[in-house]
N, C-alpha and C positions, 0 to 999 in steps of 0.2 A: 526409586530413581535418585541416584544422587545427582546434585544440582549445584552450578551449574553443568545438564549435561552436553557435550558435545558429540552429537552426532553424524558424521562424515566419513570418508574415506581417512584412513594415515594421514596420505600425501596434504591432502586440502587442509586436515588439522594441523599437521606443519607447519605451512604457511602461515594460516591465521594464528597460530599462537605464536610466530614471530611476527608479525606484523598489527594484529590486532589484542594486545597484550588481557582488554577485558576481557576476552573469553575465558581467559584462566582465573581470574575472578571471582570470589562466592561471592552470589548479587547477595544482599544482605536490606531489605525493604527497610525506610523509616518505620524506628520501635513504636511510635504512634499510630503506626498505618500500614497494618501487618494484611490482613483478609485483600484476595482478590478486588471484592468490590467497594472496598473502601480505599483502596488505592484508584480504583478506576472514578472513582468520585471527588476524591479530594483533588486527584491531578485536574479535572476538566474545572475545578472550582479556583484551586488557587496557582497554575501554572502562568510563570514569568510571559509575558508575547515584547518578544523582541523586536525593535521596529525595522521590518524591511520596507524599503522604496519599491514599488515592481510599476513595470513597462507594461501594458493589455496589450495584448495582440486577439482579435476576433480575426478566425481562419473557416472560410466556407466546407460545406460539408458535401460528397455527391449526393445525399436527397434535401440537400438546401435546407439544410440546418445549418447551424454555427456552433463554434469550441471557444471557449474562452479559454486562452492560455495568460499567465503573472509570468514575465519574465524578470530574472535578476542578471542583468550581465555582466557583471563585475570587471567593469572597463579597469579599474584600480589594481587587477590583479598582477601581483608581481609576478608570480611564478610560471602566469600564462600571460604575459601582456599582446601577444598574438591573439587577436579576438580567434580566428580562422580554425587555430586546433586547441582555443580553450577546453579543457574537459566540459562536457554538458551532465546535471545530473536534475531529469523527467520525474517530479514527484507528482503522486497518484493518492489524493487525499481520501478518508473514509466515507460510511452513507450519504452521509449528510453534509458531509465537509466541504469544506472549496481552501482557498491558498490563504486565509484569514484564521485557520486553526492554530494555536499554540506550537504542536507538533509540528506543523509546517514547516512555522515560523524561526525553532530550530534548530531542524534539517537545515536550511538554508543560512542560517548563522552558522552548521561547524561546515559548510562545501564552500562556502565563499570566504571564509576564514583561512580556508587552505589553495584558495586562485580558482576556485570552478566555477562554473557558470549554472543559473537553474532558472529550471521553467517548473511550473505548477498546471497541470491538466486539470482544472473545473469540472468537473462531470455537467454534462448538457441540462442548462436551466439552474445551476446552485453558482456560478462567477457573474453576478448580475446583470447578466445577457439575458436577451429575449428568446423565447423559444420560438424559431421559426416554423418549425414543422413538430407536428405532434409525436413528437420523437425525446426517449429520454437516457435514460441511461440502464445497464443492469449488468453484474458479476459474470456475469457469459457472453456478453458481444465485447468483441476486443474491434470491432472497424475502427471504433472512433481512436482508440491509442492506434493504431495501421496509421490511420491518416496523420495524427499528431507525430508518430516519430519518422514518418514519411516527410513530413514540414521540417523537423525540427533540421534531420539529416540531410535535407535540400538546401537548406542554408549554410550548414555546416557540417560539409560533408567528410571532414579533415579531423574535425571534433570527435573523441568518442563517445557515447553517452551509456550513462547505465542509469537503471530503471528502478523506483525508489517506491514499494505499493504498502499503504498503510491501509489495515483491517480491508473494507468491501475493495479497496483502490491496490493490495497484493492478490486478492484473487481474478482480479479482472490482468494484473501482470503477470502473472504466472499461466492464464489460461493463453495470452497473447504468446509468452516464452513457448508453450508447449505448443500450441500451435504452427510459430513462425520457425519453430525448432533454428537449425544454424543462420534464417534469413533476419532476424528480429533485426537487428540495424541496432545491437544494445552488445556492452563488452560484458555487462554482470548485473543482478538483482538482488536486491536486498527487500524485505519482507518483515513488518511488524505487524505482532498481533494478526495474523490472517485468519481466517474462519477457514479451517479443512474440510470441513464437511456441513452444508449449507445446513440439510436435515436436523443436524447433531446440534448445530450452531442456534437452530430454530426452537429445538425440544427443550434447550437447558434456558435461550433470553423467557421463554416460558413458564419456567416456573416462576410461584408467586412471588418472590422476594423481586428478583432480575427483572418480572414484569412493570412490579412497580417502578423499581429506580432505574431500569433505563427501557426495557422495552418501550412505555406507553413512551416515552418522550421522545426518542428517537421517532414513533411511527408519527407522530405529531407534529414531527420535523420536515415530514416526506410529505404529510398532508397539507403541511402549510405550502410545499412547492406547488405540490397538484396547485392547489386555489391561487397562488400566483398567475401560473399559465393556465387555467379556467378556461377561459375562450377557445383558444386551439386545442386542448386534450379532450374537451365535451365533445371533439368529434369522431374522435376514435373510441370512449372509453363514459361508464355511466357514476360522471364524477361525484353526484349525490351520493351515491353507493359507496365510492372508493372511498369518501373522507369516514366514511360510519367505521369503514376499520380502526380493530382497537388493540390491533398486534402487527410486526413487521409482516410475518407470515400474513394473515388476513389482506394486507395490503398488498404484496405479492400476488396470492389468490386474484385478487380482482383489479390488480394494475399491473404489475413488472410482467408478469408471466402472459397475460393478455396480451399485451404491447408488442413484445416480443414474439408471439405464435406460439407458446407451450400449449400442448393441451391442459396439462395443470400445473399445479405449482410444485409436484413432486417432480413433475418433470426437468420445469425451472433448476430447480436444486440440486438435480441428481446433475446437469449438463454444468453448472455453477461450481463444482466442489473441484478444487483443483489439486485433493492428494492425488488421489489412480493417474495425473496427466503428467507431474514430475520425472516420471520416467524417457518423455519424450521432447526434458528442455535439455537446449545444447550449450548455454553459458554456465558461467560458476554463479551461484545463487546461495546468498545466507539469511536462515527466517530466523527471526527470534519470536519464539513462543513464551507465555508464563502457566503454569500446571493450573493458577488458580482463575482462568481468564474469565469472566460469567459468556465472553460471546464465542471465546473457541475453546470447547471441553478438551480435556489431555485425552478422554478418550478416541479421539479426532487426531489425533499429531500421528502422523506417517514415520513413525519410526522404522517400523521394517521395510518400507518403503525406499527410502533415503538410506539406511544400512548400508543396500547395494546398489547407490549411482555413486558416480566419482567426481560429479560438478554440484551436488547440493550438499548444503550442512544446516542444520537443525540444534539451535542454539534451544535448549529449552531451562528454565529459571521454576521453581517452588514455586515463588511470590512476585507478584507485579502487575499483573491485574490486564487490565487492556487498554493497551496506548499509554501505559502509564511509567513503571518501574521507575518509582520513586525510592533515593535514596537520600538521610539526613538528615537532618533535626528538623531543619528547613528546607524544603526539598523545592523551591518554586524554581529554579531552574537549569542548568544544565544536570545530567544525571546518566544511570547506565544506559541507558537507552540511546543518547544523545552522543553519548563517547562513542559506544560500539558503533552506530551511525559515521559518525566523524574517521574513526578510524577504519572502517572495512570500505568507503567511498577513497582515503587516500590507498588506501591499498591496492585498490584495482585501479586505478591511473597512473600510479608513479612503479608499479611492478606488475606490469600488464604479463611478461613474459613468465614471470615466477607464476605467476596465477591460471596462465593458462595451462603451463606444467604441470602444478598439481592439481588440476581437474579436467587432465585426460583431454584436453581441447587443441586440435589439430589450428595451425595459426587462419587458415581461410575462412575456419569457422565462424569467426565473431563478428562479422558483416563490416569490419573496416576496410 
């Protein structure tokens, strides 16, 4: 594969290679920090956290639960100083993440650099809210994004928003995209690092190397939440048990898939995996993948997939690991990742019509 490759229709390549100039691009990883999982390491060790201010909004849930949403409104914007049709850009943090990640942090440094507005969606019990009801979160229920862009676009119904899902936070928006097909109430999505195939995703955090350095810590991550909200999940679930897991899987096995009603966790996963659903989203969407990621294997990227739709493209890169795409001698902050970001968000707001064009999307489509 040469790399970077771009996978799309003509028309969509078009666009984004005039408008988002990285794509054309050879990512070219710091010569220090070449492997997959030494980029995915060094970025979560040494990446810059730019200070945003953010607004909490707690929004009720119909089985009375709560969402924590970080808003940034970017009152100061020039290019939208109309609060009413500011751009909105819904970011959908990883496993474990909440609006406090690096990555985020960002995101929301290059969208408000350019006048947009952004909210951060917590996944239920990690934005330092209480867990009301024994209810949490997992890559295959999209209610809780329904209700969030349902609020977001009650308020600002004038706004466009597009949908912004990083690692487990693009497969929960992609599963919502395929889902709400032309109703999503979103003009376009963009997608880092997603896991294609939960199975795949599971088999490779796995082996032994990936287990060490991020599997166990990740799952230790998810256990520390359990033991937070301890009280209310010992009523649905046998929390002794659940924290003894000592893999994401394992934890899945005897929490996400329980929770949710899978009968197992293959089940979980196979309903989880959002390449086969691609087929049935109706906005323009661009993922970037990297070949070397430990959490989404290249054998997982839906290329022939995506070949033939005419609203997805499939950025995929050699080196970059996950969540990471570190480039430079000093790589702590801004980088490919962060640019492509920057620029394919101004792209879809400021040439909404050129973008609908070349991805085949009839104008009623895009729920504005």
């Amino acid at each position: 594969m040469k790399m970077p490759a771009l996978v799309c229709s003509e028309a969509f390549s078009t666009f984004l290679h005039k408008h988002c100039p990285v794509v054309a691009e050879r990512f070219s990883p710091t010569p220090w920090c070449w492997g997959g999982r030494l980029q995915t390491l060094v970025c979560a060790l040494i990446k810059s956290r730019p200070p945003v201010a953010y607004r909490n909004e707690l929004i009720r849930t119909v089985d009375g639960g709560q969402i924590s949403l970080d808003w940034v409104d970017n009152q100061a914007s020039h290019g939208y100083p109309e609060s009413s049709t500011r751009p909105t850009v819904l970011i959908l943090p990883g496993l474990t993440g909440n609006s406090q990640q690096p990555y985020v942090l960002h995101a929301i440094n290059q969208a408000t650099r350019h006048g947009y507005r952004c909210v951060v969606f917590n996944n239920r019990g990690l934005g330092g809210e209480e867990l009301l009801t024994p209810v949490t979160y997992c890559a295959a229920n999209t209610s809780d994004l329904e209700r969030v862009v349902t609020h977001v676009k009650g308020l600002y119904p004038h706004a466009p928003v597009l949908g912004a899902g990083v690692s487990l936070g693009g497969m929960v928006l992609l599963n919502y995209l395929a889902r709400k097909r032309s109703e999503s109430g979103m003009v376009a999505g963009i997608t880092i690092s997603v896991p294609w195939d939960a199975q795949k995703s599971s088999d490779s955090m796995e082996e032994p190397l990936n287990w060490l350095l991020f599997n166990k810590y990740l799952t230790s991550g998810l256990c520390r939440a359990v033991t937070r909200h301890r009280k209310i999940l010992e009523k649905v679930v046998d929390v002794d048990y659940v924290l003894k897991a000592r893999t994401i899987r394992e934890f899945d096995e005897r929490f996400t898939s329980l929770l949710f009603g899978y009968k197992s966790c293959t089940d979980y996963y196979r309903d989880a995996s959002p390449d086969k659903k691609l087929p049935r989203t109706a906005v323009p969407i661009l993922c970037l993948n990297a070949a070397d990621d430990p959490f989404s294997p290249q054998t997982a990227f839906p290329v022939n997939i995506v070949q033939n739709l005419p609203n997805v493209a499939l950025l995929l890169t050699a080196h970059g690991g996950h969540i990471a795409f570190l480039q430079g001698l000093f790589p702590r902050g801004e980088s490919y990742m962060e640019r492509l970001f920057g620029q394919f968000v101004q792209a879809v707001f400021e040439y909404p019509k050129d973008i609908e064009k070349a991805c085949s999307i009839k104008e009623e489509q895009t729920g504005e």
